[in-house]
C-alpha positions in Angstrom: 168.7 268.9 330.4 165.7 267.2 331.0 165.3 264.7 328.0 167.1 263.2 325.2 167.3 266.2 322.3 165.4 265.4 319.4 166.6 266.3 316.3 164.9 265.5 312.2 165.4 267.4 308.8 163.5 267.9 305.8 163.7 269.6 302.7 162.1 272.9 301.9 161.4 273.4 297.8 160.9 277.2 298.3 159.3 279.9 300.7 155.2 278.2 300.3 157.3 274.8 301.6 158.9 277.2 304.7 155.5 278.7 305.5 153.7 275.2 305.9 156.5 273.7 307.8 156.6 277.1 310.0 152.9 276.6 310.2 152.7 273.1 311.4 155.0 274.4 314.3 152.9 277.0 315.6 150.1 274.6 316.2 152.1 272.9 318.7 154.2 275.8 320.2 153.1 278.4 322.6 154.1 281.1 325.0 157.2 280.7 326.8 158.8 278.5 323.9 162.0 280.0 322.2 163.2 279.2 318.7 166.8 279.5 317.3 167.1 280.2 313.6 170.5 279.9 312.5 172.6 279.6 309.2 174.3 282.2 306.6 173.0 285.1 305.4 170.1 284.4 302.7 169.2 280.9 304.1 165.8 281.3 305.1 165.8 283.1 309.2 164.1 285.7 308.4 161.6 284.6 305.6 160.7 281.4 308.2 160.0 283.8 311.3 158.4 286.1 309.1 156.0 283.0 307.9 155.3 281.8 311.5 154.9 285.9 312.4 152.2 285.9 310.0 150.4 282.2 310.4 150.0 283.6 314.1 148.0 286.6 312.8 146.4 285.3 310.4 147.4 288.0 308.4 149.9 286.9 305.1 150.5 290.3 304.3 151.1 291.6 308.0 154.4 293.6 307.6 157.4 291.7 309.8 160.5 293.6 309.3 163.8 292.3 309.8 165.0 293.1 313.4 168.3 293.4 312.2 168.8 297.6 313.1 166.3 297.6 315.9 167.2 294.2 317.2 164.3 293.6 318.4 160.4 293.8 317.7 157.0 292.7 319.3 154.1 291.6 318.1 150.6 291.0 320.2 149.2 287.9 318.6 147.3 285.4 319.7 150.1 284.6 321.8 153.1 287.5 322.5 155.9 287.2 320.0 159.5 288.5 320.5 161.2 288.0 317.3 165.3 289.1 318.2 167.6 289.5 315.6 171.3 289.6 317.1 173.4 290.0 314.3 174.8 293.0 314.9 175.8 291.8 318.8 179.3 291.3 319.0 179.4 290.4 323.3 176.4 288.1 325.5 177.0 291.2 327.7 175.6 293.2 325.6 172.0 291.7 325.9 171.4 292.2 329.6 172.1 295.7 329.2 170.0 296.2 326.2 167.3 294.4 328.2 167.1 291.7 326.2 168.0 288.8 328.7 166.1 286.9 330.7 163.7 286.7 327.6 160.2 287.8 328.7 157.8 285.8 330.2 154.6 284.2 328.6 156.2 285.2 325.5 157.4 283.4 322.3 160.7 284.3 321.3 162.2 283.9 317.9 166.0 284.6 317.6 167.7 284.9 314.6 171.3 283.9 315.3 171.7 282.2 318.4 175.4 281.6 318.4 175.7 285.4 319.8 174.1 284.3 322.6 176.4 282.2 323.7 175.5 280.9 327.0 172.3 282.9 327.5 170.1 280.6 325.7 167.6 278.5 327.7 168.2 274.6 328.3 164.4 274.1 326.9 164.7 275.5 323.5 164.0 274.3 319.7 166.9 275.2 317.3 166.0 275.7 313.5 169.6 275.4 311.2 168.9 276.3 307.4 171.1 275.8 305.0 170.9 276.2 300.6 170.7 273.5 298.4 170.8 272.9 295.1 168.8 275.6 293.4 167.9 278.7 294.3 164.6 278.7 296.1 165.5 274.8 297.8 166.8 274.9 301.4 167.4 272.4 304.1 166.0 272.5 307.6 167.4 270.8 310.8 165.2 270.7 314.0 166.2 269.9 317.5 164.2 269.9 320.5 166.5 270.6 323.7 164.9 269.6 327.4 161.1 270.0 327.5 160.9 271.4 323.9 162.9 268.1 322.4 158.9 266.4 322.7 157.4 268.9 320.6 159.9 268.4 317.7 159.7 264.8 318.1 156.1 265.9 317.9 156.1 267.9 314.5 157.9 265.1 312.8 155.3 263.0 313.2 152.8 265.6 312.1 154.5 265.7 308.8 154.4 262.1 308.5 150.5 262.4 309.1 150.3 265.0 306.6 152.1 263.1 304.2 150.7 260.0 304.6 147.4 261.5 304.1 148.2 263.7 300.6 148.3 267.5 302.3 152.0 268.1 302.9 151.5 270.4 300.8 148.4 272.2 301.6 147.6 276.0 302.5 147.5 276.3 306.5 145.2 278.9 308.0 144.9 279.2 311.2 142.0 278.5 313.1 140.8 280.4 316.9 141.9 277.7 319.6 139.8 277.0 322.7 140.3 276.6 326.4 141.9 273.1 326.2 145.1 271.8 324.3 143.5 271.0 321.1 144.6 272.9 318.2 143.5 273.3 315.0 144.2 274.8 311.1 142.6 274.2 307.6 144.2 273.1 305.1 143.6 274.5 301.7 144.2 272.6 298.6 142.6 272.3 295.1 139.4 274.5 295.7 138.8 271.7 298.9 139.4 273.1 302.7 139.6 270.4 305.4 140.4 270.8 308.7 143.5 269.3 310.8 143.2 268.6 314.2 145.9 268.5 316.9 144.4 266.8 320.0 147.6 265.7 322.2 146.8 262.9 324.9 147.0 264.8 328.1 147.0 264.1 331.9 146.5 266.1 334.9 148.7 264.8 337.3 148.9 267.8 340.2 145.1 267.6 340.3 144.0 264.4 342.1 140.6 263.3 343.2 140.0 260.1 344.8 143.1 258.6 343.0 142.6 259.8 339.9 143.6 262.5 337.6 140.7 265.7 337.2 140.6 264.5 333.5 139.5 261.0 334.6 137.9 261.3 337.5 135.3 264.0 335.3 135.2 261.6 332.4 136.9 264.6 330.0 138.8 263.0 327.1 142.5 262.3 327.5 143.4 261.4 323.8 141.6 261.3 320.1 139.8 258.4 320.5 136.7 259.1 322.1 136.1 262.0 319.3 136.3 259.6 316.6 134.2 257.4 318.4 131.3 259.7 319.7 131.7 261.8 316.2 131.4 258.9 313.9 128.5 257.3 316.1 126.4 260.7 315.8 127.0 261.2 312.3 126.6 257.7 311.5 122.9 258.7 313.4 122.0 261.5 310.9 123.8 264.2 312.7 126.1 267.0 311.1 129.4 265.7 312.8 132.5 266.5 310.6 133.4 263.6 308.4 136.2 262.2 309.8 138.8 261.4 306.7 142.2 260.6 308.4 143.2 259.7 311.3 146.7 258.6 313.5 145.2 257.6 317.0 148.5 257.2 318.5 149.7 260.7 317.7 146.1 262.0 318.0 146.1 264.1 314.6 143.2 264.2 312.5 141.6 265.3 309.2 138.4 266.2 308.8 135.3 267.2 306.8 135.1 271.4 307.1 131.9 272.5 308.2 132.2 275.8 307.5 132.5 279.1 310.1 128.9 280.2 309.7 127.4 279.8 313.3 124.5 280.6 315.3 125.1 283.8 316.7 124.6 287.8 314.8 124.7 291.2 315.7 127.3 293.2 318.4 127.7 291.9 320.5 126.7 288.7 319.2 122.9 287.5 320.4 121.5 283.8 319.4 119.3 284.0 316.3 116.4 282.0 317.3 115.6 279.9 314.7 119.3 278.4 314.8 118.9 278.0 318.7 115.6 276.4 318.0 116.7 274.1 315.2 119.9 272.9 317.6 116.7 271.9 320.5 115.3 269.7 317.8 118.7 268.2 317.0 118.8 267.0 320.7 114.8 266.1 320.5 115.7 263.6 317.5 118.7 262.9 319.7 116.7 261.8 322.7 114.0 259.9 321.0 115.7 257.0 320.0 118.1 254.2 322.1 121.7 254.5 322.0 124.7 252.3 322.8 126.5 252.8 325.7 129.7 251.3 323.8 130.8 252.7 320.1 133.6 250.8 317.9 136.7 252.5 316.9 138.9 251.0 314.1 141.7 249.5 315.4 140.6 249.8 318.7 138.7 248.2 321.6 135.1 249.8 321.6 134.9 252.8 323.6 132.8 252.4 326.3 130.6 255.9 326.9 131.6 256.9 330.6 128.5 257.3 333.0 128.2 260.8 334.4 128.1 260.1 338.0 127.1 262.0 341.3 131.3 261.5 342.3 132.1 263.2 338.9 129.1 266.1 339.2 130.2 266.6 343.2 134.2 266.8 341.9 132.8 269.7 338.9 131.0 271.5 341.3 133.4 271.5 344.0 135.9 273.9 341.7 133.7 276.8 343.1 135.4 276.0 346.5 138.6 275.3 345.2 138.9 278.7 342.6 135.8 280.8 342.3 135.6 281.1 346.0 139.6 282.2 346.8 139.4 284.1 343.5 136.5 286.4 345.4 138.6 286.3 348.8 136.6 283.6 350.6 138.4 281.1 352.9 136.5 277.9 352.4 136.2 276.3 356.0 135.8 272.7 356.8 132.0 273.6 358.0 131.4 275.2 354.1 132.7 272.6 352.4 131.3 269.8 354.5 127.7 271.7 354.0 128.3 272.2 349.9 129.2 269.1 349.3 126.1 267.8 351.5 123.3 269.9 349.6 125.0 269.1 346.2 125.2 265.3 347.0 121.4 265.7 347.8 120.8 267.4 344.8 122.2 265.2 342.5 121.1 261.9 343.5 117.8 263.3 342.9 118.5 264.2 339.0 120.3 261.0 338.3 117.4 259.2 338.4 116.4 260.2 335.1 116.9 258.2 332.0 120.1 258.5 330.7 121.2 259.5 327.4 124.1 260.8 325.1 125.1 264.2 326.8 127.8 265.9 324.4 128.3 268.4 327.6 129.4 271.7 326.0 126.4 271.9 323.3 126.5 275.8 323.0 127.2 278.7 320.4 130.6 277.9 320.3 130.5 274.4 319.1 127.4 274.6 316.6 127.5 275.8 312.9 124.9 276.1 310.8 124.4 274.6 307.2 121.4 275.6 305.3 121.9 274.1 302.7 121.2 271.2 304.6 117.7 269.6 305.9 115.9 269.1 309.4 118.6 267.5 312.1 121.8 268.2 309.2 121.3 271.8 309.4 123.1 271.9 312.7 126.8 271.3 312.6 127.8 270.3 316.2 132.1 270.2 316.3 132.8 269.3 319.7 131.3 266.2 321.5 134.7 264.1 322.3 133.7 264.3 326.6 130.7 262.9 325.9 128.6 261.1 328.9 125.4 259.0 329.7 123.6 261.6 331.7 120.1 263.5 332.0 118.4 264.4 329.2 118.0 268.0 330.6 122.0 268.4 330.9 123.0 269.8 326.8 119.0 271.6 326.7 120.6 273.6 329.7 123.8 274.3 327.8 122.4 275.4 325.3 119.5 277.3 326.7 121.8 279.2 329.2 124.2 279.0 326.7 128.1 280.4 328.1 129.3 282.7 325.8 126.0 284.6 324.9 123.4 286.2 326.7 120.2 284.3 326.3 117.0 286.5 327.7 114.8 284.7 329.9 112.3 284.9 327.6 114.3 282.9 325.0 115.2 280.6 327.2 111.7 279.4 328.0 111.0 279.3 325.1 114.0 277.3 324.2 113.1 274.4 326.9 109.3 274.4 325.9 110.2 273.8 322.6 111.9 270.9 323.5 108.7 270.0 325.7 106.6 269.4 323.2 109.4 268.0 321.0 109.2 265.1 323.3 105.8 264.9 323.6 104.9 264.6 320.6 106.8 261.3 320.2 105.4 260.2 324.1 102.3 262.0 325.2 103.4 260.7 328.5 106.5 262.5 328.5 107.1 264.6 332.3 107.3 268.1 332.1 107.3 268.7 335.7 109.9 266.0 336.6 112.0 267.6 333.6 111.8 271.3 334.7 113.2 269.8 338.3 115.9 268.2 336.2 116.8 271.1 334.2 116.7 273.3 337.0 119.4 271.1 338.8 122.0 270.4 335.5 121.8 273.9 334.7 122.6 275.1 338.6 125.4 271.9 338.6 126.6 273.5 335.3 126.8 277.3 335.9 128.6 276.6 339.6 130.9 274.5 337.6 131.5 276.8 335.3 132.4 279.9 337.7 135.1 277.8 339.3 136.4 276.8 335.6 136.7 280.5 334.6 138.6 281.5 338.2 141.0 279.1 337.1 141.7 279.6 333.7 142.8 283.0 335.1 144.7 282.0 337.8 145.9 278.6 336.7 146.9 279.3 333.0 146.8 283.1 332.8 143.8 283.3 330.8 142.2 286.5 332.1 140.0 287.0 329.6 137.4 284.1 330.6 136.2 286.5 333.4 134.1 288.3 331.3 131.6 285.3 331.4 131.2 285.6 334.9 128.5 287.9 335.3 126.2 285.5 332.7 126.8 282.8 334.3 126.1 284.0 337.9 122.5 285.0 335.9 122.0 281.7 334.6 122.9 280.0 338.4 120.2 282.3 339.9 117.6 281.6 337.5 118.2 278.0 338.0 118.0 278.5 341.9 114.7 279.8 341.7 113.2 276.6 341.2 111.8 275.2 344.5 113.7 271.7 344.5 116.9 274.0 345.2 116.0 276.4 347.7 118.4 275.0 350.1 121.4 275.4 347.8 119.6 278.6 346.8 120.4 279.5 350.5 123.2 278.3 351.1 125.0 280.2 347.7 123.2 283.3 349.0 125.1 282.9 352.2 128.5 281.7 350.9 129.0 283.0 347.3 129.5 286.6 346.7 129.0 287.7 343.3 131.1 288.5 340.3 133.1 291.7 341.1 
């Protein structure tokens, strides 16, 4: 096996005490993972898959029948789940006959006892023993991580040290909608007060490298916790409806928060922006622009975090992913001579727009990551939850993402109105303020953004089997043309006209 196994135990006061512990495990466990549940008959197997069953769909009262007589059943969750009872399995044979072995791929499995296996098991594996104790309800659980999966255990112990530490070990988990990166997250529920827990593992990119560095680093994305507490409590500390950060473990990168809430700024099927939300979040970045910022932002405990600069190598390395996915994904060979000419124009391009004042540019500032809170005033009325890969960039860079924003179709109409409204924003604090010079800008982030963007969703299908990011494509192939109308980018306008079929 590939690492050292892993192996803690804690006590379990009754089935809510099962659930949570179940629950902290399926925010750090996905597909391909298989768990063991082992011990006699009435020790908990069934009631704990049946808990993490359920925290998956986000349905408690989803019906999960014992496998025991069908020995096995499938659910289409967030994620597949297999849950295989093998009780009545008297021979390892048996299995690859009934289908059962090699477990399915992309799939979680949960198999209720393992030792019929035998053999058959897979080296990376977490094994879950319960056994009574001393009253009825009370049971004991022993985790071990095998191989690869050995980390995650070691993992989940430290979670519950973070949750205990911070007074919600035992707190209500509900499970909150992930994203495209390997944050995770659940509220906790406890005494009429919902918080929310963040898993942000530190993560590295080691098969992608560009000019000796890691894709994470060599974009300026996060790698760890650190810059979200930093960016986050510098915002908020600036007026801005950031969650409240309330507990933190840096080293582990877990975190407890302030819970904004779930009401965003999107209505209707499918879901359109409602204007006066859209509008409200260009007056956040108006307030936002006005005034200086720091370039460096303490962290307790830490160094200060220094605010990376969003450079023309970082921009050139974003855009480049259309040659490297979106292109092969629509059956285009990129040739020396295409690339050579891309990265050319773009290189061009780009120098241009950095020449702008920089500011704070939170990046994916879009209908995803806003909330709105009416209760609250001006600025506050915007809840903005996801700023940790922040940059010092153009100003014209987050009006773009929102005003072409990814995941909802903004008319054209809206859209202009969007980035005059931020116009006049800025000129009312400086009558001097460049509307032509801006316009240019915005033309380029949003074109830097949207051919980003296509090569981003071409690999979240290929890469990580995420299919379902396609869908976007179409939008954002809108929002690139729109942007290549403006005359500063005719020659990329050509050029992407010659090279870059459209969406299928």
């Amino acid at each position: 096996m590939s690492a050292t196994p892993f192996s803690f135990t804690t006590a379990l006061a009754g089935e809510a005490a099962t659930a949570a512990l179940m629950a902290d495990l399926g925010l750090l466990i996905g597909a391909r993972d298989t768990i063991t549940l082992s011990g006699d008959l009435g020790a908990g197997k069934t009631t704990a898959a049946r808990a993490l069953i359920r925290h998956l769909a986000n349905d408690p009262m989803l019906e999960v029948p014992s496998p025991t007589f069908t020995l096995a059943q499938s659910y289409e969750l967030s994620i597949p789940v297999l849950h295989v009872d093998l009780y009545r399995v008297n021979d390892p044979d048996e299995l690859e006959e009934l289908g059962l072995v090699p477990f399915p791929d992309r799939t979680l499995v949960l198999l209720e006892w393992p030792d019929r296996a035998a053999n058959l098991l897979p080296e990376d594996r977490i094994d879950i023993a319960f056994s009574h104790s001393d009253t009825a309800e009370a049971r004991t659980a022993t985790l071990t991580g095998y191989g690869s999966a050995a980390q995650t255990v070691e993992r989940l112990a430290r979670l519950r040290a973070f949750l205990e530490r911070s007074g919600a070990i035992t707190a209500t988990r509900q499970p909150m909608a992930g994203d495209a990166s390997t944050r995770s997250y659940a509220r906790l529920l406890a005494d009429d007060r919902s918080t929310i827990l963040m898993n942000m593992p530190a993560r590295s990119d080691p098969h992608l490298i560009y000019n000796g560095k890691s894709y994470l680093a060599a974009v300026h994305l996060a790698e760890d916790i650190v810059p979200f507490v930093a960016i986050g409590n510098g915002l908020h500390a600036r007026g801005f409806s950031t969650p409240q950060i309330l507990h933190t473990d840096l080293d582990a990168g877990f975190l407890i928060s302030e819970d904004l809430g779930s009401d965003g700024v999107l209505a209707g099927t499918p879901p359109l922006p409602i204007e006066e939300r859209y509008q409200a979040a260009i007056d956040a970045l108006v307030a936002l622009h006005r005034q200086p910022l720091p370039t460096a932002l303490p962290v307790e405990g830490r160094a200060d975090y220094v605010i990376p600069s969003f450079d023309v190598d970082a921009m050139l390395i974003e855009v480049s992913l259309l040659l490297d996915w979106y292109l092969p994904h629509r059956g285009v060979a990129v040739t020396r001579a295409i690339r050579e000419s891309f990265v050319d124009l773009w290189h061009a391009v780009l120098q241009q727009a950095l020449r702008a004042p920089a500011t704070w540019v939170i990046r994916d500032y879009h209908s995803p990551n806003l909330l709105w809170l009416g209760a609250r005033e001006g600025i506050g009325r915007v809840g903005i939850i996801d700023f940790q890969d922040a940059v010092l960039g153009p100003h014209a860079y987050d009006v773009a993402s929102l005003a072409q924003d990814t995941r909802a179709d903004v008319a054209e109409a809206l859209e202009l109105a969007l980035v005059s409204h931020y116009v006049r924003g800025r000129r009312q604090d400086d009558p001097g303020f460049d509307a032509a010079a801006f316009a240019q800008s915005y033309a380029a982030m949003s074109a830097q953004r949207n051919t980003r963007l296509l090569g981003v969703f071409a690999r979240l299908n290929r890469r990580d089997g995420k299919p379902q990011y396609l869908r976007h494509l179409p939008r954002i192939w809108g929002y690139l043309n729109r942007a290549l109308a403006h005359p500063a980018l005719a020659e990329v306008r050509a050029w992407t006209a010659a090279n870059v079929p459209p969406p299928d």
